[in-house]
Residue, then its C-alpha position, 0 to 999 in steps of 0.5 A: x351786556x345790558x349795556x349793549x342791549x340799550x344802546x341797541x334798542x334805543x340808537x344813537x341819531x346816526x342809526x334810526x334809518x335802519x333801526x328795530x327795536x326789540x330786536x337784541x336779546x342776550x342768553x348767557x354770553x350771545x348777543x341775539x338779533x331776533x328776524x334778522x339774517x347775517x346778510x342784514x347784520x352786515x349791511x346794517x347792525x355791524x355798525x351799529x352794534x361796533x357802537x354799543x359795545x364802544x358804548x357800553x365799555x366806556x360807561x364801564x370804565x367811567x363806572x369803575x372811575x367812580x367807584x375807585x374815586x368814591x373810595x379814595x375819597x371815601x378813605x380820605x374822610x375816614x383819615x380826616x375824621x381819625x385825626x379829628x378824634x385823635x385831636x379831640x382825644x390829645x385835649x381831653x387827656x392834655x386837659x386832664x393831665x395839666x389841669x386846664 
């Protein structure tokens, strides 16, 4: 929702004209367009507000991208460094075990 209120309060170019800013709110899961009427949000914020919620659902899915991408990658490190040990740890014991 936070999302959907910055993209309200600061529009894309396309929506200045009919612009307010620090009109959208949230309380719990309703979106409130503070002075305005229904006639309004038809003719103007309906628009508008359809671009936020696009908006703000993309930045969403990106995120989740990010986070599923950190921890693939997150995972590959912690092999990378599992076999960096586990080769350490073959040297010592073959240093050990030969006599090198």
């Amino acid at each position: 929702m936070d999302r959907i209120i910055h993209s309200f309060n600061f529009p894309h170019h396309s929506f200045l004209t009919h612009s307010i800013p620090d009109i959208a709110s949230v309380v719990g899961d309703i979106l409130f367009l503070n002075g305005t009427n229904i006639k309004e949000v038809l003719s103007y914020h309906k628009r508008q507000l359809k671009f936020c919620v696009e908006a703000a659902n993309i930045a969403l899915k990106t995120f989740k991208e990010n986070n599923i991408l950190h921890e693939i990658l997150q995972k590959i490190r912690n092999v990378e460094k599992d076999k960096y040990y586990q080769n350490d740890l073959r040297i010592y014991f073959e240093n050990i075990w030969y006599g090198n």
